[in-house]
C-alpha positions in Angstrom: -90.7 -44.7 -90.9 -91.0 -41.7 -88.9 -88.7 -39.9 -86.1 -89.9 -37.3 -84.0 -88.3 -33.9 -83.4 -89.0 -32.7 -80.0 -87.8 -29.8 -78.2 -88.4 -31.3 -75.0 -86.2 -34.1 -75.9 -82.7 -33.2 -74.6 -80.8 -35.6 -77.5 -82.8 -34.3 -80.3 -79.9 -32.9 -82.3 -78.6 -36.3 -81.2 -81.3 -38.2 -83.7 -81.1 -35.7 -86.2 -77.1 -36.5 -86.5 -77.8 -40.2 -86.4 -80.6 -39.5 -89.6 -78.3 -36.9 -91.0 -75.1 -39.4 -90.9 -76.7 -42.0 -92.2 -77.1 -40.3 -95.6 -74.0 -40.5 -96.0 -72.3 -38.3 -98.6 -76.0 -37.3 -99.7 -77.2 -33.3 -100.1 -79.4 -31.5 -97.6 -81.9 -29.4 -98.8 -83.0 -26.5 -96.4 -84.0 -23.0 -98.1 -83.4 -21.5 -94.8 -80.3 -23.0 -93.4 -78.1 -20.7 -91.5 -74.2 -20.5 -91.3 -74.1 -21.1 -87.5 -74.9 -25.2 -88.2 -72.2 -25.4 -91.2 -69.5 -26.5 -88.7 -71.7 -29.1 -87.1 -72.7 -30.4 -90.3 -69.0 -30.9 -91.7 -67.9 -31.9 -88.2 -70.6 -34.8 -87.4 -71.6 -35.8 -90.8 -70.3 -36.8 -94.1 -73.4 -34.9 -96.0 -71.3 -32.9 -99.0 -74.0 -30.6 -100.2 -76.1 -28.0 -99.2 -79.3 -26.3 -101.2 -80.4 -23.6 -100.1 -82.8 -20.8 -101.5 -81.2 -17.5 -103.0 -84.7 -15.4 -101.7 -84.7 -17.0 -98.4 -80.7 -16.7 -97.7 -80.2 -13.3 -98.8 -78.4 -12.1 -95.8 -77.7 -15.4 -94.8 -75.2 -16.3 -98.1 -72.3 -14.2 -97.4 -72.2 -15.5 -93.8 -72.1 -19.2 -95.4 -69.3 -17.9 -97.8 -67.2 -16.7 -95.1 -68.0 -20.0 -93.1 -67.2 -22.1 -95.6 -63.6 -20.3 -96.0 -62.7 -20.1 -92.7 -64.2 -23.3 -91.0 -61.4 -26.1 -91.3 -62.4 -29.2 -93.8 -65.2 -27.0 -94.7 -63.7 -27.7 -98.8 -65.6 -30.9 -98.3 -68.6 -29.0 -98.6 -70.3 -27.7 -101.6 -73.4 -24.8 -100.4 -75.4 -24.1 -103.7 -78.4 -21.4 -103.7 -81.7 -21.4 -106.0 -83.7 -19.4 -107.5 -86.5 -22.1 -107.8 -89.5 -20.1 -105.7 -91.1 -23.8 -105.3 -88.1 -24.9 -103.2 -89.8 -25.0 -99.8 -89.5 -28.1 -98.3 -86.7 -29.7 -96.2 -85.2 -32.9 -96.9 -82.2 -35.2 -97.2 -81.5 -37.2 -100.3 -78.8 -39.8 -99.1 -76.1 -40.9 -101.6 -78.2 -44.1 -102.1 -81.3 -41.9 -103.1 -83.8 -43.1 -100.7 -85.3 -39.2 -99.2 -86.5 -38.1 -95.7 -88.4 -35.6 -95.2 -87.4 -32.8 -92.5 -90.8 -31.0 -90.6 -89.3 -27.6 -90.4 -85.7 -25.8 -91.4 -82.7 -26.8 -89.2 -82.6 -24.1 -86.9 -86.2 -24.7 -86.1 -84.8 -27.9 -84.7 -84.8 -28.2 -81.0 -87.5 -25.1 -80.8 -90.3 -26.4 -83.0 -92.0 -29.7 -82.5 -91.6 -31.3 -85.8 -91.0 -34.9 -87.8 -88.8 -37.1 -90.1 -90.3 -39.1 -92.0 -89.1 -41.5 -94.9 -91.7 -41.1 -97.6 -92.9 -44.3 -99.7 -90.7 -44.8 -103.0 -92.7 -43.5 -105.3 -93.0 -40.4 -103.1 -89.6 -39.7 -102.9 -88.8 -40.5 -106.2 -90.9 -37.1 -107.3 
């Protein structure tokens, strides 16, 4: 299956809640993800982890830190970083397992024309 992402689509961040809730308590995975969408993500979803990359979040980590102590609920949130320099890719593994696949980092959402897509078992499974 396959959403698209448009910027000219005024309830964009609309679909990617929807895809996002629907994980449930499941981890996103975004080496770029930036502080200023921590609040939405513990506000509108029930996702409970965060992977991010340690090269690509250098200056972004300590603004996450601060986040996640000052935003309330934010304790129902766990942000881990990586080392891994093959962690590129953007996805969202839902509690059940099943994986979609996220065209570009979240804060390219809304500027960047870009795709979800729910890649075939096997796929995912790797």
């Amino acid at each position: 299956m396959r959403w698209s992402l448009s910027p000219d689509d005024p309830l964009v961040y609309t679909v990617l809640t929807r895809r996002l809730a629907a994980a449930g308590e499941g981890m996103l995975v975004d080496p770029y993800f930036k502080a200023e969408y921590l609040r939405w993500i513990v506000e509108a979803t029930s996702i409970k982890r965060i992977l991010i990359s340690k090269k690509a979040s250098a200056k972004e980590r300590p603004i996450i830190s601060v986040a996640l102590g000052t935003l309330p609920n934010s304790h129902t949130i766990e942000v881990r970083a990586t080392d891994d320099a093959n962690l590129h890719d953007r996805r969202i593994i839902a509690a059940d397992g099943s994986v979609q696949m996220i065209g570009t980092s979240i804060n390219g959402i809304g500027r960047h024309e870009t795709s979800m897509i729910s890649p075939e078992p096997a796929i995912a499974k790797a």
